[in-house]
C-alpha positions as a printed Julia matrix, in Angstrom:
459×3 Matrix{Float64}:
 -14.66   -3.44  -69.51
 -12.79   -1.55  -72.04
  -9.69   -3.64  -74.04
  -6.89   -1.38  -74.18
  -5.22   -3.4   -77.24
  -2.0    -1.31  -77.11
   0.97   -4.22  -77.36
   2.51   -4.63  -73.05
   5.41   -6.07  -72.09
   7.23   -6.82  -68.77
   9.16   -8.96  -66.98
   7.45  -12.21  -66.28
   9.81  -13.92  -63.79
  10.01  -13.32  -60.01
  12.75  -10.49  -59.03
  15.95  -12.09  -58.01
  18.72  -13.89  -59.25
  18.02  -16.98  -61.32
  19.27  -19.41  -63.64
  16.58  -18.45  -66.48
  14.58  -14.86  -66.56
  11.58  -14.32  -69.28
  10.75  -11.27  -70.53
   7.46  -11.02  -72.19
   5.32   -8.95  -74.76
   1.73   -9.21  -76.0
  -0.16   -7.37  -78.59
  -2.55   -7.57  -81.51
   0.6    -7.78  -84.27
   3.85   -8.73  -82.86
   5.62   -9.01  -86.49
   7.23   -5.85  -86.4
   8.31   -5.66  -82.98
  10.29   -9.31  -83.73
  11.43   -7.67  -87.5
  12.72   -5.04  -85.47
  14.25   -6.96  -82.66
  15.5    -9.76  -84.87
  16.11   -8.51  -88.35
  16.53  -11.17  -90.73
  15.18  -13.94  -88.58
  11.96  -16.29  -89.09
  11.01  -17.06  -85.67
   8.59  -20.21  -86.74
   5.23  -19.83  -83.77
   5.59  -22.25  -81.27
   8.89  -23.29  -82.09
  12.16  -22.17  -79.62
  15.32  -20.14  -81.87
  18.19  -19.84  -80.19
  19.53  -16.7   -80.92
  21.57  -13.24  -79.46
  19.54  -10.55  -78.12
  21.1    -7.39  -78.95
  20.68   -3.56  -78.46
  19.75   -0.9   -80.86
  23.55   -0.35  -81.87
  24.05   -4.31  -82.2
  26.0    -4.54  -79.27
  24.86   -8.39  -77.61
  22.88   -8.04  -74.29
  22.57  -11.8   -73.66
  21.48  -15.19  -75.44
  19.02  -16.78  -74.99
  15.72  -18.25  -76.96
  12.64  -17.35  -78.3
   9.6   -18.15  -78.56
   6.34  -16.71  -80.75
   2.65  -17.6   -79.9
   0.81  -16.47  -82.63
  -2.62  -15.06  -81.65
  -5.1   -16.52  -80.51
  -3.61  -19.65  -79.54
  -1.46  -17.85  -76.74
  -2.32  -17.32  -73.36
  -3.32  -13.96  -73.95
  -5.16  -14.45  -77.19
  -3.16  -11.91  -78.84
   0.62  -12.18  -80.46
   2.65  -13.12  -77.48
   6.74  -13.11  -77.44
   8.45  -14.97  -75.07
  12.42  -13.86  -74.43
  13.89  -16.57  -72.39
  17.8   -15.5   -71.5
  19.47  -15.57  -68.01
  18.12  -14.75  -64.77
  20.05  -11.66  -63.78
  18.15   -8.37  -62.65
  20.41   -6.3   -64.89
  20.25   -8.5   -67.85
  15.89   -8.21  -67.4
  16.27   -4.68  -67.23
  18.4    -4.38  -69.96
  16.36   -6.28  -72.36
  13.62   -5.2   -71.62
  14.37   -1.62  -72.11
  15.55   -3.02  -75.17
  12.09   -4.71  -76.05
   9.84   -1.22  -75.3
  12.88    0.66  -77.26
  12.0    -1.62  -80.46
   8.02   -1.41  -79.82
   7.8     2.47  -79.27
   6.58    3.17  -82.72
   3.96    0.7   -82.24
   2.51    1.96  -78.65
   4.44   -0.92  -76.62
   4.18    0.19  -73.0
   5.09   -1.52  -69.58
   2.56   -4.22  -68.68
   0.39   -3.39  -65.37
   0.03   -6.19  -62.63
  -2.22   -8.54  -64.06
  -2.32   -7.24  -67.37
  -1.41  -10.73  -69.23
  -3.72  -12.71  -67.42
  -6.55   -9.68  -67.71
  -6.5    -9.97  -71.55
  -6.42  -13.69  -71.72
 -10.22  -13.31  -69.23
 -11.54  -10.53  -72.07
 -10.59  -12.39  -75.21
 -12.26  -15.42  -73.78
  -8.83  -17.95  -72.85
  -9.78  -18.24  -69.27
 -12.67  -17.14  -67.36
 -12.59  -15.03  -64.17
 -12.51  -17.84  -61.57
 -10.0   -19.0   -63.93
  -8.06  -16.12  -64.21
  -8.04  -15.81  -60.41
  -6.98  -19.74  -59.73
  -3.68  -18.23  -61.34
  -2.81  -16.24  -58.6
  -3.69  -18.42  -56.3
  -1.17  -21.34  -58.16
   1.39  -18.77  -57.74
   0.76  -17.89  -54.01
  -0.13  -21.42  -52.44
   1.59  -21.56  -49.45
   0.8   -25.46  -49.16
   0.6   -28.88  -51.49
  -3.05  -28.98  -51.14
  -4.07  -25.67  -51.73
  -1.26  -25.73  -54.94
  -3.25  -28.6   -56.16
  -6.83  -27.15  -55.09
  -5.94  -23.85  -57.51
  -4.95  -26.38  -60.44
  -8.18  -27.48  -59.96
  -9.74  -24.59  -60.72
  -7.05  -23.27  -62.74
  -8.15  -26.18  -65.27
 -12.04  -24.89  -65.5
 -13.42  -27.4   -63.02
 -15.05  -25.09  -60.82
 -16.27  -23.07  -63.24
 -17.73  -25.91  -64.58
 -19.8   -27.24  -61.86
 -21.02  -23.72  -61.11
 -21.95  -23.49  -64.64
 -23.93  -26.41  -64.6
 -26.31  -25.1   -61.54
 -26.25  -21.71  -64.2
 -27.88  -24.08  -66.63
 -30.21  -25.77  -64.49
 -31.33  -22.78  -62.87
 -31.71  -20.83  -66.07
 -33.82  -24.3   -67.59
 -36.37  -23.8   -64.43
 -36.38  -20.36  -64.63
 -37.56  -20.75  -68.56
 -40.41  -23.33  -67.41
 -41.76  -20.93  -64.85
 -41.92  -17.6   -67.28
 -43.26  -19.85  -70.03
 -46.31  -20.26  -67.5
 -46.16  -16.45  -66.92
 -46.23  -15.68  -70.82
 -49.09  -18.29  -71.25
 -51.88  -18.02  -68.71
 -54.58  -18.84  -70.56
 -53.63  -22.82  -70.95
 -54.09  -23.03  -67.33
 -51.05  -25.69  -67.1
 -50.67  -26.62  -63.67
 -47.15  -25.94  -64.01
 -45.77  -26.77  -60.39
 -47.37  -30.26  -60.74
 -46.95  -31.21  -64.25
 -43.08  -30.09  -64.6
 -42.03  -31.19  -61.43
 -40.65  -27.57  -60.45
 -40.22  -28.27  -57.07
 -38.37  -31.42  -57.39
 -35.98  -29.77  -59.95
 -35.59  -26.72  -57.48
 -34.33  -29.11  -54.83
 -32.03  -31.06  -56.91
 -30.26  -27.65  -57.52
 -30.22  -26.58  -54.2
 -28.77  -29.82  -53.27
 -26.12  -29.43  -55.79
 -25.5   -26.03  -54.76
 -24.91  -27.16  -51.15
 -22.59  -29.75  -52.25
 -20.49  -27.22  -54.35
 -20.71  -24.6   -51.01
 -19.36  -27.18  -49.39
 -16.11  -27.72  -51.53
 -15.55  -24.15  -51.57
 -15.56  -23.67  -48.13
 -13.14  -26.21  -47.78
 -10.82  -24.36  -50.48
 -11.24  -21.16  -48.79
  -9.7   -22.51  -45.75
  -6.4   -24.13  -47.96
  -6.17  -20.48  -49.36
  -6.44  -18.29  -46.13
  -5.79  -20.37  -43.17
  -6.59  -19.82  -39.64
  -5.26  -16.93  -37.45
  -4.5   -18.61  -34.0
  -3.22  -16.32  -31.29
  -1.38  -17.75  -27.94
  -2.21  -15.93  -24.57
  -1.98  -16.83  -21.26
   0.21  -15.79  -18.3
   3.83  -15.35  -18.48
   6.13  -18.41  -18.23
   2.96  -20.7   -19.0
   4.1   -22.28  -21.72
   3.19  -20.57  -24.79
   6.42  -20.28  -26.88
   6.99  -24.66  -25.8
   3.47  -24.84  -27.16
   4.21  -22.76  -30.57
   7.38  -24.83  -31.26
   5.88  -28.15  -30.46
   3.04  -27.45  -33.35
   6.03  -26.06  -35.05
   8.14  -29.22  -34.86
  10.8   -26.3   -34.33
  12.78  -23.84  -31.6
  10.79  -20.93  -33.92
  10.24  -19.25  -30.21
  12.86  -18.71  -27.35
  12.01  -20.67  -24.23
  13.62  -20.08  -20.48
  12.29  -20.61  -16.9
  12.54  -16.07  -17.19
   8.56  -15.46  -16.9
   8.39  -12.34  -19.73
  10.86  -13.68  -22.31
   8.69  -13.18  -25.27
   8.07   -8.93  -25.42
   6.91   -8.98  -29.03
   4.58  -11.61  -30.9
   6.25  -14.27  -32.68
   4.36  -15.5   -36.14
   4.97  -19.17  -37.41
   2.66  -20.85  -40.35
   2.11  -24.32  -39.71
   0.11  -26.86  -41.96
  -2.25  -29.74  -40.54
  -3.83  -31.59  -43.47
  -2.49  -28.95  -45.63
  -4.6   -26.03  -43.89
  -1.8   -23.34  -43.02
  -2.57  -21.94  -39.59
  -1.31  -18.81  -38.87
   0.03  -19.28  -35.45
   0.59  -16.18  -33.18
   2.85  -16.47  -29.79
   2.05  -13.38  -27.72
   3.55  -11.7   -24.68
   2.79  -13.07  -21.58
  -0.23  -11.07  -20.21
  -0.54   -9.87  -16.03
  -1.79   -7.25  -14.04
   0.1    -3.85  -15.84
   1.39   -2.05  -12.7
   4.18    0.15  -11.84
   6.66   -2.9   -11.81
   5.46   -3.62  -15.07
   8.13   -1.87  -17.56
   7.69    0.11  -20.54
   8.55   -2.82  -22.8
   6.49   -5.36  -21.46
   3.64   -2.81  -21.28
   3.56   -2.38  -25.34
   4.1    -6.32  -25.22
   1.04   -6.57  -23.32
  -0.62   -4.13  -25.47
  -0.14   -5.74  -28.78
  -1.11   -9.71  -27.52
  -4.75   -7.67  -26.93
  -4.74   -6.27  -30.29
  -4.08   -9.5   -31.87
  -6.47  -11.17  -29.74
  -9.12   -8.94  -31.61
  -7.59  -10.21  -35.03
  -8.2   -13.97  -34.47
  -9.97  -16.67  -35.77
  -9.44  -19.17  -32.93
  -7.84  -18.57  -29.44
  -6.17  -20.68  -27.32
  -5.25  -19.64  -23.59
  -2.62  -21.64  -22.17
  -2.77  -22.27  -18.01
  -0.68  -23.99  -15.7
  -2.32  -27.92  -15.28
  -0.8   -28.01  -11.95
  -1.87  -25.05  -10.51
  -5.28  -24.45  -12.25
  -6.96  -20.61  -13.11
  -6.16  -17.64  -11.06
  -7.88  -14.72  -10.81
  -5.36  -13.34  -13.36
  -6.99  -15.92  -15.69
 -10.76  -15.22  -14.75
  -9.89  -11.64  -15.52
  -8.02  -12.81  -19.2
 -10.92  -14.93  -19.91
 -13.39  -11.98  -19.1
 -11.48   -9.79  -21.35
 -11.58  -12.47  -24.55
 -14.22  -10.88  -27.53
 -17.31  -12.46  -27.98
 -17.94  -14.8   -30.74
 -14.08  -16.03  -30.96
 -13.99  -19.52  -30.28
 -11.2   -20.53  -27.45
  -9.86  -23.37  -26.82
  -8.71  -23.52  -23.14
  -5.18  -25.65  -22.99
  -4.14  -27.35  -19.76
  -0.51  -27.47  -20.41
   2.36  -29.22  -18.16
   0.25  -32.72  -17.61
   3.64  -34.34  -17.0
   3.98  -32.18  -13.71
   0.3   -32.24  -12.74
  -0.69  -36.09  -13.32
  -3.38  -35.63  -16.08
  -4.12  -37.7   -18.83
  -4.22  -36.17  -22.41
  -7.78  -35.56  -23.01
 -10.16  -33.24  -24.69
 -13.12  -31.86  -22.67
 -15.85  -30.1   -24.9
 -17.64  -27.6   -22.67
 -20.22  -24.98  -23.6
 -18.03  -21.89  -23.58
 -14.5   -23.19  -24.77
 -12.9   -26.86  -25.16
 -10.3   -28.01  -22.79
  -7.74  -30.08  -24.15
  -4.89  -31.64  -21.7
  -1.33  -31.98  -22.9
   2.26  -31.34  -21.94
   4.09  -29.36  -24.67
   7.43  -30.02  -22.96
   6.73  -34.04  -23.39
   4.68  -33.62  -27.1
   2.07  -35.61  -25.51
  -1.78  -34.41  -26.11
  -0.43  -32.38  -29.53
  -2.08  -34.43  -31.59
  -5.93  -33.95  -29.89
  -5.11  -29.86  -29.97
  -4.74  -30.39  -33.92
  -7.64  -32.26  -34.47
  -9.34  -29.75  -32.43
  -8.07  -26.57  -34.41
  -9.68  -28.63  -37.29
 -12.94  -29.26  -35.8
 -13.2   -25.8   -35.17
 -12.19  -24.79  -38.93
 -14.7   -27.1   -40.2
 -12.12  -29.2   -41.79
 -13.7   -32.35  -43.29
 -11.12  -35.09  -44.79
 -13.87  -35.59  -47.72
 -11.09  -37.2   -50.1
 -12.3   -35.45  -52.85
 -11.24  -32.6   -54.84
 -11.67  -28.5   -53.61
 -12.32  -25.56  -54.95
  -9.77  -23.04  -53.5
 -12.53  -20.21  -53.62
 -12.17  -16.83  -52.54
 -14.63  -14.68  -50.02
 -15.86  -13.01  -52.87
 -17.01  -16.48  -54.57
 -18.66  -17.71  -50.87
 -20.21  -14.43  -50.63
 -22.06  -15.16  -54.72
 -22.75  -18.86  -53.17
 -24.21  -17.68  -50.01
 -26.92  -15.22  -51.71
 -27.58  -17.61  -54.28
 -28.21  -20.09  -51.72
 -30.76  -17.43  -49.82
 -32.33  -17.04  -53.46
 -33.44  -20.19  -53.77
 -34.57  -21.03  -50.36
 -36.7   -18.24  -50.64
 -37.89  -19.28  -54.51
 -38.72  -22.59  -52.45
 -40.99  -20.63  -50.73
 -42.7   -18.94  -53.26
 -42.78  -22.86  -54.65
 -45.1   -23.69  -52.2
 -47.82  -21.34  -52.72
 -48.52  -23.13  -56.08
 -49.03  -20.57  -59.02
 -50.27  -17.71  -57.17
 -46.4   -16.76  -56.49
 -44.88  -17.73  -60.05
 -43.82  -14.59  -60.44
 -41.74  -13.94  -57.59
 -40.49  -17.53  -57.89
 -38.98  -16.15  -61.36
 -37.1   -13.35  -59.87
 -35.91  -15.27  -57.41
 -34.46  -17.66  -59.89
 -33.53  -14.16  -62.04
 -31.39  -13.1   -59.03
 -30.0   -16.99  -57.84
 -28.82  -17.16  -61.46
 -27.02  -13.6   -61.19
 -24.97  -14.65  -58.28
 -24.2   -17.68  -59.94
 -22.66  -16.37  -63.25
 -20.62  -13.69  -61.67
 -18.25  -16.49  -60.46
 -17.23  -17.25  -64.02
 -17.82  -13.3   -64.56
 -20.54  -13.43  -67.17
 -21.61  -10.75  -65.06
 -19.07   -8.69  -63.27
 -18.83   -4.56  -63.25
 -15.9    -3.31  -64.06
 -14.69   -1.86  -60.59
 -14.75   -5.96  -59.84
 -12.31   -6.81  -62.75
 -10.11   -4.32  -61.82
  -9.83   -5.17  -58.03
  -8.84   -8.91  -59.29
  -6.43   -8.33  -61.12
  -4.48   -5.3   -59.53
  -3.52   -7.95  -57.1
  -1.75  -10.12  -59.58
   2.22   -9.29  -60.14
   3.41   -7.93  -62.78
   3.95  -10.03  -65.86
   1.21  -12.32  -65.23
């Protein structure tokens, strides 16, 4: 990917009113930009001046402080110039108009969205999973998933996936060396213990899967949609797993016409929790409003990751329900909730059946809650390991999964002793590919700029 080393600034807090607002600037040579901007000043590098920010005619936009990071220890690797004043829009705009005003003569342009964090990934500050764990600092949505990016943010898990790099790229160098040198007649499978290193890297690469899976789940959550006949219980159910009134309730079967959204953590995984209208048999009596209702709770149905259908305990499935269950996509698991217990006698329980779970519970009463959270965790694959995650993305599972095929099928190349050697060596080849483009030692360009386009601007 091409630097474009023209200098960028931008504003690098959130929009809004604040106490504090930064603008910042980054560039190859920042000295006349500052000159420029501060005549007369020595702004010492890593040291804060307090000092007025003015415009072109001298007239004082704010005052604030200052801050130089001389290149490369900055985040971006290049000159970087921090202007720290208050946290007004206008003031923000105003200085930084002023900033690109000063820097015109020397190519200073508005940053794009990710720009900052883009140039500290090509002059080598962070790598690309990285340079991604900032975003995801910025946009956890939960204390575990903030700490999870942090994680990553600090190199760890591109240093555990470099490690399997390195052990992979070691066998792979063991099993060309055989390739190169026929003629010694090594028995190299037996002799340098190929397949016991290939397992002890699979193994490793499991474990890290693992962790990353987990992660992916703090970063994206579960979509979990509601459905069930009207006046079942489905908005009591949302607010009890709310520990909120987030959804009206009345004894009025149809009060919810539109879906009602509410994120909800349980061990820090947010679920993305979806009430729905209540769904029946769309007739003539069935008005316009309630129709599109109706009409919507299916379409979200098809978004989810879990459903649970809600029926009355007391008065078990109708044929209304029969026909909601028939209706339910394939491969979505459901979870099949037996609400009102405290009208019907049941116990809180969970029932594990072969096509959907059924757990008891009385949302009016909060009793049985707790078992429909652990089971909304079973079915994420939630694991309370202890230990520190990886708060991957579907891009890095996706690298992890083919690696994983790659060596599985290397294994099997493995056990046809040196009559496969060297397909086991491409397979390696291609494991260690998937591998490194976590990091991005080996990432196309179309990749980079996908990543980072998501970032805001000024990071």
């Amino acid at each position: 990917m091409k630097l474009d080393t023209s200098p960028i600034a931008a504003i690098a807090t959130a929009p809004g009113r604040g106490g504090i607002g930064v603008v910042r600037a980054s560039g190859k040579a920042l000295a006349p930009l500052i000159d420029t901007l501060f005549p007369g000043a020595r702004l010492a590098p890593r040291h804060a001046t307090y000092l007025p920010f003015k415009n072109g005619d001298g007239t004082i936009i704010d005052q604030g402080i200052a801050i130089y990071f001389k290149g490369p220890h900055s985040y971006t690797g290049e000159d970087v110039l921090e202007l720290q004043g208050h946290g007004g829009p206008v003031v923000l705009q105003l200085l930084l108009a002023r900033v690109l005003e000063a820097g015109a003569d020397a190519g200073l342009r508005l940053a794009e969205p990710g720009e900052f964090t883009r140039r500290a990934y090509l002059n080598d500050k962070l790598d690309l999973a990285q340079a991604e764990a900032v975003a995801d600092l910025i946009d956890a949505s939960t204390e575990a998933a903030a700490r999870s990016a942090t994680q990553s943010l600090s190199g760890e898990f591109s240093r555990t996936v470099n490690k399997l790099v390195e052990q992979t790229i070691g066998l792979r160098m063991l099993v060309e060396a055989t390739l190169d040198f026929p003629e010694e007649e090594i028995d190299f499978l037996e002799k340098s213990d190929a397949r016991g290193q290939l397992a002890v890297i699979i193994d490793s690469l499991e474990a890290v899967f693992q962790k990353a899976a987990q992660g992916a789940l703090l970063r994206e959550g579960l979509n979990v949609v509601l459905v069930g006949q009207p006046n079942v219980g489905k908005s009591s159910l949302l607010n009890a797993l709310a520990g909120a009134d987030v959804a009206i309730v009345t004894p009025i079967a149809g009060t919810t016409r539109d879906k009602v959204s509410e994120t909800i953590q349980i061990e820090g995984i947010p679920l993305n929790i979806i009430d729905t209208a209540g769904i029946r048999v769309i007739n003539e009596a069935v008005d316009v409003v309630e129709r599109i209702g109706i009409e919507r709770t299916w379409a979200e149905v098809g978004k989810a990751d879990v459903i649970m259908h809600l029926l009355d305990a007391g008065h078990g499935p109708s044929r209304a329900d029969d026909s909601i269950v028939a209706a339910f996509p394939e491969g979505i698991p459901v979870i099949r909730i037996w609400n009102k217990i405290d009208l019907s006698g049941h116990r809180p329980s969970v029932d594990p059946q072969s096509d959907a779970t059924n757990v008891y519970l009385s949302a009016h009463e909060h009793t049985g809650i707790d078992l429909l959270r652990a089971e909304l965790l079973r079915i994420a694959g939630w694991q309370q390991t202890g230990e520190s995650l990886f708060l991957a993305r579907e891009r890095h599972l996706i690298a992890l999964r083919a690696a994983r095929r790659h060596l599985h099928v290397a294994a099997e190349h493995a056990a046809q002793n040196d009559q496969s050697l060297d397909l086991f060596a491409e397979e390696l080849r291609l494991a260690q590919a998937q591998l490194s483009s976590i990091s991005g030692e080996f990432s196309s360009d179309d990749l980079l700029g996908v990543i980072f386009s998501r970032f805001c601007i000024g990071k």
